[in-house]
Backbone of each chain as ProteinMPNN parsed JSONL, in Angstrom:
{"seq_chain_A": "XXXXXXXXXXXXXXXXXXXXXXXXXXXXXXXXXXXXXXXXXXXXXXXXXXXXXXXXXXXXXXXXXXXXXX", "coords_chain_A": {"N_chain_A": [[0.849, -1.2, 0.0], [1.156, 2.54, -0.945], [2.048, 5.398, -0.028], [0.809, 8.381, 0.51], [2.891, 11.595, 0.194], [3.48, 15.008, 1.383], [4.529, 18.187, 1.22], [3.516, 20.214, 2.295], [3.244, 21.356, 4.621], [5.844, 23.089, 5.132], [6.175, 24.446, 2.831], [4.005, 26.226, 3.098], [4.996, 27.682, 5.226], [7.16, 28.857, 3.982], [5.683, 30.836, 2.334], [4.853, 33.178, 3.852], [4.724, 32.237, 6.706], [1.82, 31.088, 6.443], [-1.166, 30.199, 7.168], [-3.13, 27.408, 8.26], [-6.003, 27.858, 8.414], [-5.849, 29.874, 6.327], [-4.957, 29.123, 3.672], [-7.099, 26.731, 3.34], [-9.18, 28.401, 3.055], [-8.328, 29.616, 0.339], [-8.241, 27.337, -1.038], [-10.993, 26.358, -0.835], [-11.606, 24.176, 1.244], [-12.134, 22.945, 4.951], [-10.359, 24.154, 7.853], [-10.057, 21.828, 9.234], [-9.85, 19.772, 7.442], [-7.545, 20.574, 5.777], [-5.27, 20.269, 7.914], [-5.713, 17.434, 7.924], [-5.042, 16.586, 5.795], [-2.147, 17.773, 5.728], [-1.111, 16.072, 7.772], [-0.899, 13.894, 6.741], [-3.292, 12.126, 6.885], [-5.439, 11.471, 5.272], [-6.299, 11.775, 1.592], [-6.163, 14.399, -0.6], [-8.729, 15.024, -2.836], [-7.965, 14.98, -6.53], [-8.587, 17.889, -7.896], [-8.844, 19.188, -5.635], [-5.889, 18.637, -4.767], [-4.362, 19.793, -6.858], [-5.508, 22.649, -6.845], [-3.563, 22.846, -4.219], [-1.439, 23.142, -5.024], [-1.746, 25.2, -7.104], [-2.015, 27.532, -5.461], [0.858, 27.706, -4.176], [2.029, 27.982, -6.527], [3.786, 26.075, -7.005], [4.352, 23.018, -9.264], [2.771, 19.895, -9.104], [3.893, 17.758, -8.067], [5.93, 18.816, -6.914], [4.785, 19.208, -4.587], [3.173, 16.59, -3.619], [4.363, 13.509, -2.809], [4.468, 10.37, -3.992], [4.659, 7.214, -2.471], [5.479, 3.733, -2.943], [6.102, 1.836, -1.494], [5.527, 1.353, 1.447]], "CA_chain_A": [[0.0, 0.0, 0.0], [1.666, 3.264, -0.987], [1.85, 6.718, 0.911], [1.599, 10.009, -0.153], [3.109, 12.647, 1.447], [3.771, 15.989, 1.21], [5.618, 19.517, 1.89], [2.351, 21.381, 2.683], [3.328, 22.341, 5.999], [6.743, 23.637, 4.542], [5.559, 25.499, 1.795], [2.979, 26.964, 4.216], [5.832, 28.352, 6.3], [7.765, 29.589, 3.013], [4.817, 31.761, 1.674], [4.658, 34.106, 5.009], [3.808, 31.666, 7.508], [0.354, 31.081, 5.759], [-1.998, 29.744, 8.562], [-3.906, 26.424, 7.334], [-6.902, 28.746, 8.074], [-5.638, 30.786, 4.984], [-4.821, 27.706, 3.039], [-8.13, 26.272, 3.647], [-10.433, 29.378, 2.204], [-8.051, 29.611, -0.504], [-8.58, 26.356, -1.327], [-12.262, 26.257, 0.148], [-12.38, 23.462, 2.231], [-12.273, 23.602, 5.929], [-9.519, 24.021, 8.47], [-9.795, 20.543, 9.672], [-9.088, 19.066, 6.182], [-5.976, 20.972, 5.215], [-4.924, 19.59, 8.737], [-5.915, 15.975, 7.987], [-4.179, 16.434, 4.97], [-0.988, 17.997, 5.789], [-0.787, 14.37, 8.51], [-1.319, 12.524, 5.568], [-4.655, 11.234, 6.86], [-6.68, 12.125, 4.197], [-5.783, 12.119, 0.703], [-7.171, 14.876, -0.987], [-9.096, 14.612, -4.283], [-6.575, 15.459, -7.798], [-8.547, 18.643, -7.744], [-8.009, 19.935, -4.319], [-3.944, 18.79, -5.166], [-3.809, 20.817, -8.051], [-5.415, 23.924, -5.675], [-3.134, 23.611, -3.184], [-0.188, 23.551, -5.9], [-1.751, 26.259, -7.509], [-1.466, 28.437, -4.37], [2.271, 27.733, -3.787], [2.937, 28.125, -7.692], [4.667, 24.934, -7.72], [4.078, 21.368, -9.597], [1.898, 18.822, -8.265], [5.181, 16.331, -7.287], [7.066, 19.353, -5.622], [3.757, 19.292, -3.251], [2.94, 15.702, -3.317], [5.107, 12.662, -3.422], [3.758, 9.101, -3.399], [6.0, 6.336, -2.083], [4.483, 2.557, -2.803], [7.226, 0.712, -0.556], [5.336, 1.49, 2.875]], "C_chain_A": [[0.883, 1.247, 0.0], [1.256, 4.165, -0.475], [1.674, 7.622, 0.259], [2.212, 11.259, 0.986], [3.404, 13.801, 0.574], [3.981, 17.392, 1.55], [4.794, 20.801, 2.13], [3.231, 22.423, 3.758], [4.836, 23.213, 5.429], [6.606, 25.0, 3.458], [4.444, 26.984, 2.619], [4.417, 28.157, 4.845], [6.878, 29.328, 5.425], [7.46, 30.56, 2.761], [4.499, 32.493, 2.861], [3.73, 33.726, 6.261], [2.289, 31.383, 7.319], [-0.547, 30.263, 7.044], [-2.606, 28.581, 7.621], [-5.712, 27.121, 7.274], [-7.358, 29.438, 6.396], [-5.85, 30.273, 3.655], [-6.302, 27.438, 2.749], [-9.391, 27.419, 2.988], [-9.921, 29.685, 0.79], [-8.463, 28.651, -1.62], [-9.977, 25.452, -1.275], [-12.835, 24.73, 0.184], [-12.111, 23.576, 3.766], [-10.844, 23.005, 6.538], [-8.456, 22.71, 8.546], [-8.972, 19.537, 8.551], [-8.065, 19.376, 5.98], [-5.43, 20.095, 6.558], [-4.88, 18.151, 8.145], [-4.982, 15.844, 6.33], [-2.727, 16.473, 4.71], [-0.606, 16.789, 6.885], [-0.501, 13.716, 7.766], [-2.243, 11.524, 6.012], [-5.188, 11.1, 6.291], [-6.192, 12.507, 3.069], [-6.633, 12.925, 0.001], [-7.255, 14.572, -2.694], [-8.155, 15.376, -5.44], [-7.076, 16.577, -8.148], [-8.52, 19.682, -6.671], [-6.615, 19.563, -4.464], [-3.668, 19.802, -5.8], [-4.323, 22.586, -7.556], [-4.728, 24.381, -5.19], [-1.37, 23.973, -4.281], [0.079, 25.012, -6.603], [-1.507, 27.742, -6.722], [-0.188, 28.627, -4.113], [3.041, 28.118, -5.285], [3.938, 27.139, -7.724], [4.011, 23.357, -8.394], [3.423, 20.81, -8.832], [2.993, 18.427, -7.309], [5.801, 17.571, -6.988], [6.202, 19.28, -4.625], [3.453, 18.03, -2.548], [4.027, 14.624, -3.512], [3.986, 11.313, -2.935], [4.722, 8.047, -3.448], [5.018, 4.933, -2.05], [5.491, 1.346, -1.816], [6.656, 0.273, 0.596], [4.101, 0.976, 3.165]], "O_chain_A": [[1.574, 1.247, 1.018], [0.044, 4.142, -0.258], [2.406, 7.794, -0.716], [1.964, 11.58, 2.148], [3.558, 13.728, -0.645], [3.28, 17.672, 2.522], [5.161, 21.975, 2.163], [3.643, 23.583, 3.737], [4.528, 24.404, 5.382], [6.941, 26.183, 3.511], [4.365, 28.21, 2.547], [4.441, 29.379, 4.695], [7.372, 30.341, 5.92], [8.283, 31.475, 2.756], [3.275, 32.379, 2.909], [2.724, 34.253, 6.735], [1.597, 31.533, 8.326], [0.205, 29.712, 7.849], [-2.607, 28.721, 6.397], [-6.483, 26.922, 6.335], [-8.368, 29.508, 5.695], [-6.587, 30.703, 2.768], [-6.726, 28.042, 1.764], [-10.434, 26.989, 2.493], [-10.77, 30.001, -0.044], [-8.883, 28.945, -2.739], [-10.087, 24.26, -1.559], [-13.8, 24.193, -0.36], [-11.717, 24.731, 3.926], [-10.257, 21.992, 6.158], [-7.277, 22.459, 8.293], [-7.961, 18.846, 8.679], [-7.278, 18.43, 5.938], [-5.08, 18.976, 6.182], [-3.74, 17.764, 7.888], [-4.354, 14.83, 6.024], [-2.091, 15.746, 3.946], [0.593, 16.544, 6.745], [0.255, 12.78, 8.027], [-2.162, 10.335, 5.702], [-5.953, 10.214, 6.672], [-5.564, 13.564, 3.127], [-7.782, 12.521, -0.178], [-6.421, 14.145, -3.492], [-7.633, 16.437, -5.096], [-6.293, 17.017, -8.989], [-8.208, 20.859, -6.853], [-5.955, 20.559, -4.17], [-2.858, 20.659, -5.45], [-3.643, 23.568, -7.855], [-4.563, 25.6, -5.143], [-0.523, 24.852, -4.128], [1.088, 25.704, -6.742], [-0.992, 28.757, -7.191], [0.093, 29.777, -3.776], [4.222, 28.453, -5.366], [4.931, 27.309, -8.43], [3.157, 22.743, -7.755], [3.435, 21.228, -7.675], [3.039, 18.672, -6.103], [6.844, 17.118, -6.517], [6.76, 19.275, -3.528], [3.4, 17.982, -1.319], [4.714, 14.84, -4.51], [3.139, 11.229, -2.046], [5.539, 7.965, -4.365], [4.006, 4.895, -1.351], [5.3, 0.138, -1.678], [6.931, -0.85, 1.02], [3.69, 0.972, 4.325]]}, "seq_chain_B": "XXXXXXXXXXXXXXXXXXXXXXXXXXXXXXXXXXXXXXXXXXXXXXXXXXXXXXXXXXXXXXXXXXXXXXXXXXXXXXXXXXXXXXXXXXXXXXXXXXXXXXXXXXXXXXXXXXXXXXXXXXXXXXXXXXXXXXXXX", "coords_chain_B": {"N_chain_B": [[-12.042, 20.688, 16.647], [-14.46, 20.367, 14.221], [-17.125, 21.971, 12.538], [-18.595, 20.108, 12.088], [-18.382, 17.66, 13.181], [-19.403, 18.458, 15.818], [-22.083, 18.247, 14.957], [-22.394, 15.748, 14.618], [-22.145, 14.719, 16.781], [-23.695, 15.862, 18.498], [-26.091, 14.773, 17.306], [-25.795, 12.03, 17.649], [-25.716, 12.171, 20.973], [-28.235, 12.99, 21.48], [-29.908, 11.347, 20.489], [-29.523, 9.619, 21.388], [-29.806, 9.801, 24.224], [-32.536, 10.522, 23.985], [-34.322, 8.742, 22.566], [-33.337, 6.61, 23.973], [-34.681, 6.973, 26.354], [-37.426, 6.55, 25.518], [-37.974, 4.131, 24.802], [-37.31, 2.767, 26.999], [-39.324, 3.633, 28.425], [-41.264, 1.991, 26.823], [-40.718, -0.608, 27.423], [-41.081, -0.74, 29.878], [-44.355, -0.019, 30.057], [-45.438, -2.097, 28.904], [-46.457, -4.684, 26.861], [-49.328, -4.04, 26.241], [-50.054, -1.279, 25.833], [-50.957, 0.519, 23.998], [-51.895, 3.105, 23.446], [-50.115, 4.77, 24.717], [-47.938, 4.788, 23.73], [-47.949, 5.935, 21.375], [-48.113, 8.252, 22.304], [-46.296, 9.233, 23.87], [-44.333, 8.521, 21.65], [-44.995, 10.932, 20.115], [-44.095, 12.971, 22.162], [-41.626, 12.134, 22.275], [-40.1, 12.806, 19.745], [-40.814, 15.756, 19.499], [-39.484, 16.857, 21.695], [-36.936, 15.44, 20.584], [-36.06, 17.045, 18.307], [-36.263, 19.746, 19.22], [-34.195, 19.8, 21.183], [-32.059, 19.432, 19.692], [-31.921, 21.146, 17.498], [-31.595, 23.317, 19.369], [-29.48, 23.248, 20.647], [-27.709, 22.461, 18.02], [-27.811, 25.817, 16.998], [-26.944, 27.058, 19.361], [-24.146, 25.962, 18.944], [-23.506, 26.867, 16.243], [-23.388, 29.652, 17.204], [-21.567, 29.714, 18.628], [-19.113, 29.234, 16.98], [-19.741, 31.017, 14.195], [-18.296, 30.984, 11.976], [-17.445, 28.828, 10.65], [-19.945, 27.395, 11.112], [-21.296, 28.498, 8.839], [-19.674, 27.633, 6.794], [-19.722, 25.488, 3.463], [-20.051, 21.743, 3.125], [-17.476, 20.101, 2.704], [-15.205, 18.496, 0.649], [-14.06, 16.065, 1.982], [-15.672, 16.152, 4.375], [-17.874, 15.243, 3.078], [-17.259, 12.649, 1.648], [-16.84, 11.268, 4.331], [-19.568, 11.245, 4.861], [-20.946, 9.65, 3.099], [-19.53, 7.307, 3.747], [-20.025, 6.538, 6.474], [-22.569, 6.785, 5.776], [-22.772, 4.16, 3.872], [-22.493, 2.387, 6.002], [-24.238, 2.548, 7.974], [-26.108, 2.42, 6.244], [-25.584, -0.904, 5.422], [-26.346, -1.718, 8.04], [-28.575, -1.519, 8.46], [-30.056, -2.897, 6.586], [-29.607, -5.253, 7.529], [-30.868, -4.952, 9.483], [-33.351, -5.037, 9.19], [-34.295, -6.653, 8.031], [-33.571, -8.938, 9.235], [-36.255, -8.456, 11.644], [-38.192, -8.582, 9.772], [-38.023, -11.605, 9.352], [-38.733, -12.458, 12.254], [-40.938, -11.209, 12.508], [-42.615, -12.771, 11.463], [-43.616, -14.662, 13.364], [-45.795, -13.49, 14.154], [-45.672, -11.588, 16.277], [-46.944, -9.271, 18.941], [-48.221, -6.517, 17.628], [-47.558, -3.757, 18.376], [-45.118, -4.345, 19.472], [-43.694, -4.632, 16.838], [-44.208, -2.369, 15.469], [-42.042, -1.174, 17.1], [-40.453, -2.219, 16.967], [-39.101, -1.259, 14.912], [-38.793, 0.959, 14.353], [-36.75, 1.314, 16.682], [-34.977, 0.32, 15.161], [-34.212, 1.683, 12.791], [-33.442, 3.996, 14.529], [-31.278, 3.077, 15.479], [-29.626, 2.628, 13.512], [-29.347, 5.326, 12.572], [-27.939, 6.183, 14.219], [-25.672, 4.924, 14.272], [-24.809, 5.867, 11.543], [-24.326, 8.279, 12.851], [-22.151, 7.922, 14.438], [-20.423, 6.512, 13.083], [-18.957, 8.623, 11.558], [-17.947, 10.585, 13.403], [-15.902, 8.987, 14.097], [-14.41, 8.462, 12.007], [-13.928, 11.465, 11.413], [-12.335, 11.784, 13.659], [-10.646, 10.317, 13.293], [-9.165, 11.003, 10.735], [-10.108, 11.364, 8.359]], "CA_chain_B": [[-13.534, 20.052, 15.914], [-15.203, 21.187, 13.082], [-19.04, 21.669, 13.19], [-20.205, 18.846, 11.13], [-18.688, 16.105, 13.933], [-20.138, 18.573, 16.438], [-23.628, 18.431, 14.678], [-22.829, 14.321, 14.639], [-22.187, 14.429, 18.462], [-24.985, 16.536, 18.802], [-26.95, 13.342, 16.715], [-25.396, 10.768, 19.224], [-25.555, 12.368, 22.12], [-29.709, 13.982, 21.525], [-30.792, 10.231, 19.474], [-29.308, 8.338, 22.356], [-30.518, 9.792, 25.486], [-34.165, 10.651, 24.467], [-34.822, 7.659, 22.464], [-33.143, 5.471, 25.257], [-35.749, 7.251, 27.368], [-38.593, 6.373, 25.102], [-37.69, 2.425, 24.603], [-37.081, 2.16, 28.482], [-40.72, 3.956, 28.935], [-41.999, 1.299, 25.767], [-40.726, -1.898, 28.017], [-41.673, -0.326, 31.446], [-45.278, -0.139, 29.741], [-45.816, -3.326, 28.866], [-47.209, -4.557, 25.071], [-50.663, -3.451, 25.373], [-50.224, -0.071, 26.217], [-50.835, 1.623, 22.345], [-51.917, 4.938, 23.406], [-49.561, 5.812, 25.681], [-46.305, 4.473, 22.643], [-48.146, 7.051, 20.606], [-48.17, 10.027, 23.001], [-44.866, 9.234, 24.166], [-43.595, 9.027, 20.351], [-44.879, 12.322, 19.502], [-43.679, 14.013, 22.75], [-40.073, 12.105, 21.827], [-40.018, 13.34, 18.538], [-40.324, 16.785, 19.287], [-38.636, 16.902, 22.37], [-35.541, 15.468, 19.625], [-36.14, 18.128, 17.274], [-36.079, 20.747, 19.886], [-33.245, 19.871, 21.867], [-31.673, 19.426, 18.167], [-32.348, 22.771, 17.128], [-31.185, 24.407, 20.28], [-28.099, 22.799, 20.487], [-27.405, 23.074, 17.29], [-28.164, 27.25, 17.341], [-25.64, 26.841, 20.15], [-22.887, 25.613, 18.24], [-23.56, 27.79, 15.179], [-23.22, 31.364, 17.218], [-20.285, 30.15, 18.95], [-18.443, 29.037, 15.494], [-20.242, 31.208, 13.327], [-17.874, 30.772, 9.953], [-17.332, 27.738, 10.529], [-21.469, 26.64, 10.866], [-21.803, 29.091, 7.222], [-18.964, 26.74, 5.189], [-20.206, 24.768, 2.892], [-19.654, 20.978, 3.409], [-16.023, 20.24, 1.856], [-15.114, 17.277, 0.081], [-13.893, 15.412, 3.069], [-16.825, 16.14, 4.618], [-18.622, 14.618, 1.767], [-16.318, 10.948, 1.669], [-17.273, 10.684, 5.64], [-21.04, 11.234, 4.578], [-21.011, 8.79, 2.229], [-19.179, 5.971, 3.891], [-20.799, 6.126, 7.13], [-24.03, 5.81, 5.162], [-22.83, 3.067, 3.724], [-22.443, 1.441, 7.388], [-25.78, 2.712, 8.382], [-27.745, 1.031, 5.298], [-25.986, -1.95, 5.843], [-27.111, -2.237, 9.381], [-30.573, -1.155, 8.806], [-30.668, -3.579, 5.584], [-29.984, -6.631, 8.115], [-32.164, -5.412, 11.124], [-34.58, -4.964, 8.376], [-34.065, -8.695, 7.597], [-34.179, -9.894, 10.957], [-37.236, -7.864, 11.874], [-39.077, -9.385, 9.15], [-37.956, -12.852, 9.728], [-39.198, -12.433, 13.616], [-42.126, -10.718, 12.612], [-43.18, -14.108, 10.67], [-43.922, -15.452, 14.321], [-46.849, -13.136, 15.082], [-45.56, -11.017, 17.577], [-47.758, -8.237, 19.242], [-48.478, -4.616, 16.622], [-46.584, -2.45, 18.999], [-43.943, -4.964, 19.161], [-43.4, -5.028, 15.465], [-43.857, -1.114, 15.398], [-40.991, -0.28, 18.074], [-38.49, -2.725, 16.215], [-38.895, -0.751, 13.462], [-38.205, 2.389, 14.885], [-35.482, 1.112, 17.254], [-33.989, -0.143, 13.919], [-34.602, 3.31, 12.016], [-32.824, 4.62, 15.268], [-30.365, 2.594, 15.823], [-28.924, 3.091, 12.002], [-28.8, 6.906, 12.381], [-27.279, 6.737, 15.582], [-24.586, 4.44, 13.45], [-24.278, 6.55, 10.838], [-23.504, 9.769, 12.964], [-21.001, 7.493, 15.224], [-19.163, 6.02, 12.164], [-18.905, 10.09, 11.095], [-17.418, 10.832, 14.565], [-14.709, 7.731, 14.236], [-13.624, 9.005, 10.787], [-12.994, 12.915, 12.131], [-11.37, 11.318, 14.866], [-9.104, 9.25, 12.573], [-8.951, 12.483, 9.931], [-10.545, 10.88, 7.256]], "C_chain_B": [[-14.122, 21.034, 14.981], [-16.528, 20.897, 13.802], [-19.836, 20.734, 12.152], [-19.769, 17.982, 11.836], [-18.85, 17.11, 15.109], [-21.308, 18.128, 16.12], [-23.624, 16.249, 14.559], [-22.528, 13.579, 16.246], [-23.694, 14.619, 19.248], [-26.354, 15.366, 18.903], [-27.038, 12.201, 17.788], [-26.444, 11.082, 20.028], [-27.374, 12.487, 22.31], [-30.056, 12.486, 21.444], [-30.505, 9.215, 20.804], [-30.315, 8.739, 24.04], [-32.129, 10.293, 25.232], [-34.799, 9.457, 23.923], [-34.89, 6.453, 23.124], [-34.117, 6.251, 26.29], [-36.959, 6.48, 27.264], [-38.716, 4.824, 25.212], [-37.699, 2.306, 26.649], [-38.659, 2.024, 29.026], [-41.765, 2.716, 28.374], [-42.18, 0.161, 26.817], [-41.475, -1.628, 28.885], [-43.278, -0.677, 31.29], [-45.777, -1.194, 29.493], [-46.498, -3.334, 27.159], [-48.446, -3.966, 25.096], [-51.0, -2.046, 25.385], [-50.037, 0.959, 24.745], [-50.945, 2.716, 23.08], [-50.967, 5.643, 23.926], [-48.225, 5.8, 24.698], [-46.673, 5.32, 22.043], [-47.944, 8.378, 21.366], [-47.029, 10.087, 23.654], [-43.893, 9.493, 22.831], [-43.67, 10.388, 20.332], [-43.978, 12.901, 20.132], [-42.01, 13.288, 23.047], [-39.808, 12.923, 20.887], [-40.034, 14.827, 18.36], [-39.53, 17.375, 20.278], [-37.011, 16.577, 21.6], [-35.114, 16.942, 19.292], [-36.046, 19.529, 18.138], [-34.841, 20.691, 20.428], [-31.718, 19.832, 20.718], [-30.908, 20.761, 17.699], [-31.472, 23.655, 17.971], [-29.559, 24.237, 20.242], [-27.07, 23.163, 19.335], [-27.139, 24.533, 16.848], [-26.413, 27.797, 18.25], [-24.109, 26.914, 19.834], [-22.558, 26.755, 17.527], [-23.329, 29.413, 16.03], [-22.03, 30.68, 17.961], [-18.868, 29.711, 18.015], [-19.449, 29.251, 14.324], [-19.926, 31.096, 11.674], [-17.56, 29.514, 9.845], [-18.883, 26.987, 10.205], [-21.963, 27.353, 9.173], [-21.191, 28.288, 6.369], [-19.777, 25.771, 4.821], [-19.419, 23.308, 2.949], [-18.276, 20.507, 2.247], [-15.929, 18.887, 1.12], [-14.733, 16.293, 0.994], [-15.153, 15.045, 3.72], [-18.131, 15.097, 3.765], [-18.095, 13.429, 1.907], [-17.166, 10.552, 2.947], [-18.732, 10.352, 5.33], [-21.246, 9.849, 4.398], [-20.451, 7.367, 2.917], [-19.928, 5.776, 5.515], [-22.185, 5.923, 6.496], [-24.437, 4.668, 4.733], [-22.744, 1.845, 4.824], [-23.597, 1.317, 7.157], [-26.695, 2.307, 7.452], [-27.135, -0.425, 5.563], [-26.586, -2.681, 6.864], [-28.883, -2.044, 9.801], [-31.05, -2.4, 7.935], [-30.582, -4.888, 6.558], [-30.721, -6.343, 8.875], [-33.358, -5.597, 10.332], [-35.107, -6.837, 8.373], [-34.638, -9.052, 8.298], [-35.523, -9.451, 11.813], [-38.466, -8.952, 11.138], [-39.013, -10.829, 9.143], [-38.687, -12.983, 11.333], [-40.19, -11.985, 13.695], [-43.329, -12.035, 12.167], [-43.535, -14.605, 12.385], [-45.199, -14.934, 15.534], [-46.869, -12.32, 16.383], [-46.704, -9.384, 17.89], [-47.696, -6.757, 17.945], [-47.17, -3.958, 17.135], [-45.126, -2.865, 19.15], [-43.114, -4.926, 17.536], [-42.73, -3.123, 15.143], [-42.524, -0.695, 16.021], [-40.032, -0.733, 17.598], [-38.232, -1.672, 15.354], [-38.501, 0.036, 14.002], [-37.117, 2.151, 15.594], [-34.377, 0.904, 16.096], [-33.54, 1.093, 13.144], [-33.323, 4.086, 13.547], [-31.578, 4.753, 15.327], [-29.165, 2.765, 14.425], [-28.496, 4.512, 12.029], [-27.925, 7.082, 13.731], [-25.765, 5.534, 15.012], [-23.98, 5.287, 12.892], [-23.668, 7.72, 11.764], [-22.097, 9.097, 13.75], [-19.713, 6.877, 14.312], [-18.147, 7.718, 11.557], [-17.885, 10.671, 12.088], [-16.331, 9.408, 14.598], [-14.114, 8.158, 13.292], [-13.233, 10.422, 11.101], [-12.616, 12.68, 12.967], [-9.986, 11.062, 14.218], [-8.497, 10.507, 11.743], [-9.738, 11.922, 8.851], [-11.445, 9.306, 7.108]], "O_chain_B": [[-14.189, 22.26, 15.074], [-16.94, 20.247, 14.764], [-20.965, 20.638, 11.672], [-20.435, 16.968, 11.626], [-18.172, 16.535, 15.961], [-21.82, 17.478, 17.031], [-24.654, 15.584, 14.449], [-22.643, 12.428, 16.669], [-24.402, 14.002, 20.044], [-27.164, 15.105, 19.792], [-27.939, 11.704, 18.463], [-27.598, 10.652, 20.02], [-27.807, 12.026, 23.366], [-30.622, 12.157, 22.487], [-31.192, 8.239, 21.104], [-31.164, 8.094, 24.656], [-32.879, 10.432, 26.197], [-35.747, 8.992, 24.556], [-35.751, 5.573, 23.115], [-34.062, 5.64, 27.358], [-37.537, 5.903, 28.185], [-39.707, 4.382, 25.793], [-38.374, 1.445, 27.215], [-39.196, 1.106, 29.646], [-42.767, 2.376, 29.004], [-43.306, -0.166, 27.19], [-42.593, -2.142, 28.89], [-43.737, -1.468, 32.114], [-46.896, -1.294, 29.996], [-46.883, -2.38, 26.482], [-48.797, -3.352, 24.089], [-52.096, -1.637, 25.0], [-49.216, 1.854, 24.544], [-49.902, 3.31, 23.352], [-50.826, 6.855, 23.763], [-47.44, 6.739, 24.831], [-45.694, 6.036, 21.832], [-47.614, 9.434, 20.827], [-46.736, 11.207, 24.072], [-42.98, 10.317, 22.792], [-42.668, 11.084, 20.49], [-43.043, 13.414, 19.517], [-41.264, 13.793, 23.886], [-39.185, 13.929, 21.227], [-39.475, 15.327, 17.384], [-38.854, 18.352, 19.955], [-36.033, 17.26, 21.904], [-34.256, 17.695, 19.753], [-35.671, 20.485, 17.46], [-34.187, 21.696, 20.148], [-30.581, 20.177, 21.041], [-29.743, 21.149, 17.614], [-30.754, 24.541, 17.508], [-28.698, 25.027, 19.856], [-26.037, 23.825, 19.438], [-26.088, 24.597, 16.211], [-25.406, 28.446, 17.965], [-23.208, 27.625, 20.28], [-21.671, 27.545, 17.85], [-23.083, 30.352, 15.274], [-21.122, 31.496, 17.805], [-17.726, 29.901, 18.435], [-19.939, 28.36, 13.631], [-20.633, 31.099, 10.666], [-17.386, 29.105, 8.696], [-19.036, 26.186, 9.283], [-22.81, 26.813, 8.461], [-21.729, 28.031, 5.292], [-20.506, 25.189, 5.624], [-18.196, 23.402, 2.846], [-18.361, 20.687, 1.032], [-16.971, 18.232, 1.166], [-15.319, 15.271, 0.638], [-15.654, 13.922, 3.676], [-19.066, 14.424, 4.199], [-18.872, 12.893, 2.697], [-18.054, 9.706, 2.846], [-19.11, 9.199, 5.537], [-21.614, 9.034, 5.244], [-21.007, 6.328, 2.56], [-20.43, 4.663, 5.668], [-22.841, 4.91, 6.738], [-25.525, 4.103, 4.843], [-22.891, 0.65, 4.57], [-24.144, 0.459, 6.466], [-27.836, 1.915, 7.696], [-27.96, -1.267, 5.916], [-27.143, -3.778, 6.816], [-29.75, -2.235, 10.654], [-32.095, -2.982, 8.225], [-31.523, -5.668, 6.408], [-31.48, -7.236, 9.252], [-34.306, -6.258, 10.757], [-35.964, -7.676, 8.651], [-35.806, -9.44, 8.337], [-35.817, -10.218, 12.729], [-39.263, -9.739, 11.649], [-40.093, -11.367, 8.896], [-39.345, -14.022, 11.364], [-40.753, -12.096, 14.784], [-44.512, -12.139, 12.489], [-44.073, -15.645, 12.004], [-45.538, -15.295, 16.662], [-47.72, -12.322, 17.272], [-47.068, -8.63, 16.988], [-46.589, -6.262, 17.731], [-46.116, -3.711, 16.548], [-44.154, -2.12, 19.028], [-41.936, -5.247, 17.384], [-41.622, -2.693, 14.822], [-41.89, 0.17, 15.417], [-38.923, -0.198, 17.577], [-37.088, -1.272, 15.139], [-37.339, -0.236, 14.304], [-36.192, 2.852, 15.184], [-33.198, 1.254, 16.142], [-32.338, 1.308, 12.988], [-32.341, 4.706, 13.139], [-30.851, 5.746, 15.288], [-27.97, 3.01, 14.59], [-27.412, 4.866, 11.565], [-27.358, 8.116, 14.084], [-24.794, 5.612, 15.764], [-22.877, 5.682, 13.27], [-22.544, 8.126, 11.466], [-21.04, 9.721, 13.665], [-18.524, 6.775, 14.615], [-16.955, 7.775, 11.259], [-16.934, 11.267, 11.584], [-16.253, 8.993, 15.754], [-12.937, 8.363, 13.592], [-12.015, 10.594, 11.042], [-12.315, 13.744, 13.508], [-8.824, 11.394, 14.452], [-7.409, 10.973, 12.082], [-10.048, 13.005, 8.355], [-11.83, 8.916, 6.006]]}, "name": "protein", "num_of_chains": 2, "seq": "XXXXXXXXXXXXXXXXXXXXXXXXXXXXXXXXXXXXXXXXXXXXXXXXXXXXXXXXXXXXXXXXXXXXXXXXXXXXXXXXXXXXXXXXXXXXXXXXXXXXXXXXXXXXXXXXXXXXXXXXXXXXXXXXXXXXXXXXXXXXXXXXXXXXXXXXXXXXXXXXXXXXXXXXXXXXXXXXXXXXXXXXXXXXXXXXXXXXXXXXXXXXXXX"}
């Protein structure tokens, strides 16, 4: 079963400390989700990815990686 | 907490203690007691819906932008797969209802499964809802 992960919370902290609040209306879904997402609980759907990519101005795979080893 | 596994605590917490009131009052009564399962339903049913309401109200002014968002896509997955609990567990009590009903049992008996069953499914669904925003997803 493979993982995904990814450099939310990083990116977040790049772009002027961005709050997942911020994140989260940008992207409009709620708090909790960007949270459950930036855990990697919760994979979000390939158009909330391409949202939160579009917010940071980078690529999908600089945001997401998926690892099938784990 | 967000306010959609408040509003499925809310579900719990309201579906469990007035309907476990009503079922305790059903046995206490004994089978032949129709009128009083009817005037006890109603004054469950809006006693729910009130304490529902208020509660809910509750929530909503003290996370007001949070009770205005619109349900998210997450939100939406949880929906959906606790529902899919909650029909399967209604589709077997259903079953087993009607297999046990084949043996003639009292009206009011037949009536209260049903509704315990009907109950007991939504009080699934909001608890599978509340296990998945626990977990995150």
């Amino acid at each position: 079963m493979g993982v995904i992960r990814n450099e939310i919370r990083r990116l977040r902290f790049e772009h002027g400390e961005m709050t997942q609040q911020e994140l989260a209306e940008k992207i409009k879904v709620t708090r909790q989700t960007v949270n459950a997402i930036e855990l990697g609980k919760y994979s979000p759907s390939l158009e909330a990815a391409f949202r939160i990519s579009a917010v940071f101005g980078k690529p999908l795979e600089s945001v997401f990686h998926y690892s099938q080893d784990e | 907490m967000s306010f959609r596994e408040k509003s499925a605590w809310i579900s719990v917490l309201s579906m469990t203690g007035i309907y476990g009131f009503y079922f305790w009052s059903v046995i206490h009564a004994g089978p032949h007691a129709g009128g009083f399962h009817l005037g006890s339903l109603l004054v469950t049913i809006i006693a729910l819906v009130i304490l529902q309401v208020v509660l809910t109200i509750a929530v909503a002014i003290f996370t007001p932008k949070e009770a205005q968002a619109p349900r998210d896509e997450r939100d939406k997955l949880i929906e959906l797969r606790a529902m899919r609990v909650a029909y399967a567990g209604l589709a077997t009590s259903v079953a087993l209802a009607c297999f046990f009903g084949a043996f003639n049992p009292p009206i009011i008996f037949n009536t209260n499964s049903l509704l315990f069953i009907l109950v007991t499914a939504e009080i699934l669904r909001s608890a599978c809802q509340i296990i998945q925003y626990r977990r995150g997803a």
